[in-house]
N, C-alpha and C positions, 0 to 999 in steps of 0.2 A: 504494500500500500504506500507506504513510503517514498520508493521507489519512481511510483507513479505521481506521484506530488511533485517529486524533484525534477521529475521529465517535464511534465506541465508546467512548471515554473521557467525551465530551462527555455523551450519553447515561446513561453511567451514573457520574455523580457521587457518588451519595450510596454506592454499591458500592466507589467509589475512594476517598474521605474516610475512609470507616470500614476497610478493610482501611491505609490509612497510620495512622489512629491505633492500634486493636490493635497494629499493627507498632511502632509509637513506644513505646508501652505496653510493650510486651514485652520491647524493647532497653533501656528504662529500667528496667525491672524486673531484667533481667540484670547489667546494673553496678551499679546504686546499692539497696544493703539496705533504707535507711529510706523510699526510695521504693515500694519492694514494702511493707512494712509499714504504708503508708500506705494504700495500697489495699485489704490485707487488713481494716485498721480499718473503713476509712470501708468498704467492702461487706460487711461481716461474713460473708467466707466462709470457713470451714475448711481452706482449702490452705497448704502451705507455699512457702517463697519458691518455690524450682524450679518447684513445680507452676503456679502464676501464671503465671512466665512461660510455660510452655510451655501452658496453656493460651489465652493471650492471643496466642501467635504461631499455633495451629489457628485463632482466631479470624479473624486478620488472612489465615490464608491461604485460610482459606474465603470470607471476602469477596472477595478479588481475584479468588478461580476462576470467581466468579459473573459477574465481567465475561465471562468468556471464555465459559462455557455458557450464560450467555443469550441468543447469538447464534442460537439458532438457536429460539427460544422462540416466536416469531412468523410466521406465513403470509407469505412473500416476495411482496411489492408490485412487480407487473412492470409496466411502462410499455407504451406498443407496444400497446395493446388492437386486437385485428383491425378494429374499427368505426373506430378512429379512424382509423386507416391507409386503412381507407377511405373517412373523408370526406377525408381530406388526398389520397389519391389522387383522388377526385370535384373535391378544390376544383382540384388542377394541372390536370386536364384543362378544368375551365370558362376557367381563367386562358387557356390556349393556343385555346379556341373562341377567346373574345375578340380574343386576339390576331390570330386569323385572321380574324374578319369585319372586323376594322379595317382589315388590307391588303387583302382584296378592296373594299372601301369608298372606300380610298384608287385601286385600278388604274380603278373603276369610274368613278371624279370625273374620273381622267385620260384616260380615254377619252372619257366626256364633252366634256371641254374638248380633246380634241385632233377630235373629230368631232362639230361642233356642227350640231344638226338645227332645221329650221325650225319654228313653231307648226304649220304646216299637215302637216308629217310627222311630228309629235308627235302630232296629233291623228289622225291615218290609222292610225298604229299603235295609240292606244289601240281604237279602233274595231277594229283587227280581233283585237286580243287579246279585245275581248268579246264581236264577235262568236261566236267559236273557244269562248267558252269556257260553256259548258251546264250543264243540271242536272244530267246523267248523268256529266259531269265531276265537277262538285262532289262529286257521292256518292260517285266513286271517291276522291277524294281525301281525302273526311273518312274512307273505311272501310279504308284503307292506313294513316291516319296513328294510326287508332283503335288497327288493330291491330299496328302498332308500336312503342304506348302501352301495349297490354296486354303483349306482348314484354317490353319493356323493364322493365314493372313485374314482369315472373314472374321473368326472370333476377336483380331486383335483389333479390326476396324470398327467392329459391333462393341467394344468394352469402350473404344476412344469416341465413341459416340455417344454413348450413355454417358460417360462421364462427360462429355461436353454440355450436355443438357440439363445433365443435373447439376452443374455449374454456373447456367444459366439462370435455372430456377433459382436457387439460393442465392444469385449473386442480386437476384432484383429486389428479392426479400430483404436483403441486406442494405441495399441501396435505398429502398423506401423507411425502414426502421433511420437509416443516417438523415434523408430528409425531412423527417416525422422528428426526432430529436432538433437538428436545428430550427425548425420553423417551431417547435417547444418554446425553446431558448429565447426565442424571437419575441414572442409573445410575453413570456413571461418579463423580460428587459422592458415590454413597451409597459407593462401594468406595473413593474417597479418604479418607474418613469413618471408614470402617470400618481400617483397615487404619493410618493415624495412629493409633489408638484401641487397635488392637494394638504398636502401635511403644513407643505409652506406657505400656502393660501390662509388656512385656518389659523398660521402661527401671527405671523402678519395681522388676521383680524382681530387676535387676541392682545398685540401688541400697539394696535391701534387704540381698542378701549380702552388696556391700561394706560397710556400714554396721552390721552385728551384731557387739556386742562379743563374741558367743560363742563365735564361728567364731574371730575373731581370738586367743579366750583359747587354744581347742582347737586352734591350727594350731602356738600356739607353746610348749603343753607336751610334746610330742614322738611317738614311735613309739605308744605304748599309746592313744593318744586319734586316733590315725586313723579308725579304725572310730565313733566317737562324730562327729567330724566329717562323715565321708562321709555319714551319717545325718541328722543335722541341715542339710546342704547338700541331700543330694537331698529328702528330704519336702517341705520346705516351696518347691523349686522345680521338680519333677514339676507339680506340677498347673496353676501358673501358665503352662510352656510348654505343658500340653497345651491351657491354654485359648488362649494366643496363637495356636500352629496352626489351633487350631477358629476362633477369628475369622478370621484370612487365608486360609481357606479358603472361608469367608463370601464375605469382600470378593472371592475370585477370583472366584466365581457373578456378581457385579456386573458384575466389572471384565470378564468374558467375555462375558455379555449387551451389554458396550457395544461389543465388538470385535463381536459379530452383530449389532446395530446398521448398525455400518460399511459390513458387509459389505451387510444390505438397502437402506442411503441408495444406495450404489455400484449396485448392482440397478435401483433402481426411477431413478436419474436416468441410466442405459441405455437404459431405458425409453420414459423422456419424449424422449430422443434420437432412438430411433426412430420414435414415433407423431409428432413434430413433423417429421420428414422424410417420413413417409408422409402428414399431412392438406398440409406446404406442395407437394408433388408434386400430390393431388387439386387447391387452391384454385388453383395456378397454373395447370393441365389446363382447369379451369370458366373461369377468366379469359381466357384464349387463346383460347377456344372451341373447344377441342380433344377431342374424343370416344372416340378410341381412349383418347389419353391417360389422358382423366378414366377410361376405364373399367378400364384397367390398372391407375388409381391404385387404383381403389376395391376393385376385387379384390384386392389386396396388402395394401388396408387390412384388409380383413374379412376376411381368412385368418390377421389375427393371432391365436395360440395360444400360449398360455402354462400352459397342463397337460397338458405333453409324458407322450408316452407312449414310453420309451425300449424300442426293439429288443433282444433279448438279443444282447450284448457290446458294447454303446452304454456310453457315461459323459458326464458334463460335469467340467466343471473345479468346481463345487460340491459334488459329490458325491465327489470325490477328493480336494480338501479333507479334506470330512469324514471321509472314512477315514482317512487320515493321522493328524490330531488324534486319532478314536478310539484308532488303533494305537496312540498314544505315551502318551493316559491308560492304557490298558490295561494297556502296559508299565510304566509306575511304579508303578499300585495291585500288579503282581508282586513289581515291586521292594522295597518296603518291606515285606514278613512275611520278602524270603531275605534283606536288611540285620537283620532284628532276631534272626534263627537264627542267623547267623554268629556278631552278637557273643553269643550268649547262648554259643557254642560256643569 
């Protein structure tokens, strides 16, 4: 795990540089005044100290978030290509011929030297090995070894085809799970964004009330300027929370597209679960040279369906989800017109 922290990190440098200095930026803007008015100068921006800093701390924490959601920004790099696995399985198997025509090479020398035959019985037996051996031998032999050259070369085209396909499939599954994570990311960034953006809307409006001398004149001339107060407090921050709402209700649209999200990465790497245990069941079947096997495989492969058609009183576990989540938006948009009749009542 570690490991993987220190890669990420390594990788993105200039996401980690820049999210420590805003952060440095921002601490230093917090404690020391002529350092924020330094910055204000030399950028000539319009904000005051507060707002600096907390704008340079959204800075700082937007950069570091990037370390995190760019993790997924990229089509994952799988090792293990089926071809190579099969030349590494072709090279063990030649390594182990070899090995074995060397011991039968080695019993043959020793048999040799343990029954040593004379010229004249060397030369008797080549004699009748050609005598023995004909034209119609020949032909058999060149047309056995043809055709389990042609053999050999059909099963090895039919295994590099399957394995291409089954590379195929998995690699799009793979590719959609890497798009489905980044557009996550994506979303969740814009409702982080969004929803900081309300935090400082609301802090701001907080920072307005405490900060009017007027309020403060009106709270402390007594009973008869209540009604002028309550007045001058609610107008001018009515609108402000109704805006703050309207943006976090923005940012939930994000923040909930990233939770659906979750929920399709979770889906679709099910998925890939399954079709990688149904094609390594087929290629093992074809390797074995197993027939029923392979045919079972393939049947289970090609019966896969995924635009279920549910019986009446059928459910899954995604569509009871979704009711659920319905019932409970449903019951708040209730809830809120009998909370605002109460108090009007």
């Amino acid at each position: 795990m570690m490991e993987i922290v220190l890669r990420t990190l390594t990788k993105k440098k200039t996401l980690l540089l820049m999210g420590l200095f805003f952060g440095l930026f921002s601490l230093l803007s917090f404690i020391f005044n002529p350092f924020s008015d330094f910055l204000i100068e030399t950028l000539n921006i319009g904000l005051s100290r507060t707002s600096l800093s907390i704008a340079l701390l959204l800075a700082s924490a937007f950069s570091l978030s990037l370390i995190y959601l760019q993790s997924g920004g990229g089509e994952e790099k799988y090792e293990n290509h089926p071809l190579e696995l099969l030349l590494k399985e072709l090279e063990s198997q030649r390594k182990l011929t070899t090995e074995q025509l060397k011991e039968l090479r080695e019993k043959v020398e020793s048999y040799e030297s343990k029954n040593t035959l004379t010229e004249e019985e060397k030369r008797l037996i080549i004699d009748g090995a050609v005598e023995q051996t004909s034209q119609d031998a020949i032909k058999t032999i060149f047309a056995t070894e043809a055709e389990n050259l042609r053999n050999s070369i059909k099963d090895s085209l039919g295994f590099e085809r399957l394995t291409e396909r089954s590379y195929d499939i998995t690699r799009r599954l793979r590719r959609e799970i890497a798009d489905l994570r980044l557009r996550s990311n994506i979303n969740l960034l814009i409702g982080m964004s969004i929803t900081a953006g309300g935090l400082y809307l609301l802090w701001t409006t907080v920072s307005i009330v405490d900060s009017s001398e007027l309020l403060k004149q009106l709270a402390s001339e007594g009973n008869e300027s209540n009604y002028k107060f309550i007045k001058n407090i609610i107008l001018p921050i009515i609108p402000r929370v109704m805006l703050v709402v309207f943006v976090e209700v923005f940012a939930y649209f994000f923040l909930r597209l990233y939770k659906n999200g979750l929920a399709e990465i979770k889906y679709f790497q099910n998925e890939l679960t399954n079709v990688e245990s149904k094609l390594a069941a087929v290629e093992f079947s074809f390797i074995t040279n197993n027939p029923d096997g392979l045919r079972t495989s393939i049947e289970s492969l090609s019966k896969t369906e995924r635009n279920f058609i549910l019986d009446k009183g059928q459910t899954t576990v995604e569509l009871e989800r979704a009711k659920s989540e319905s019932e409970l938006t449903r019951n708040i948009i209730k809830t809120i017109p009998a909370f605002f009749k109460n108090n009007r009542k």
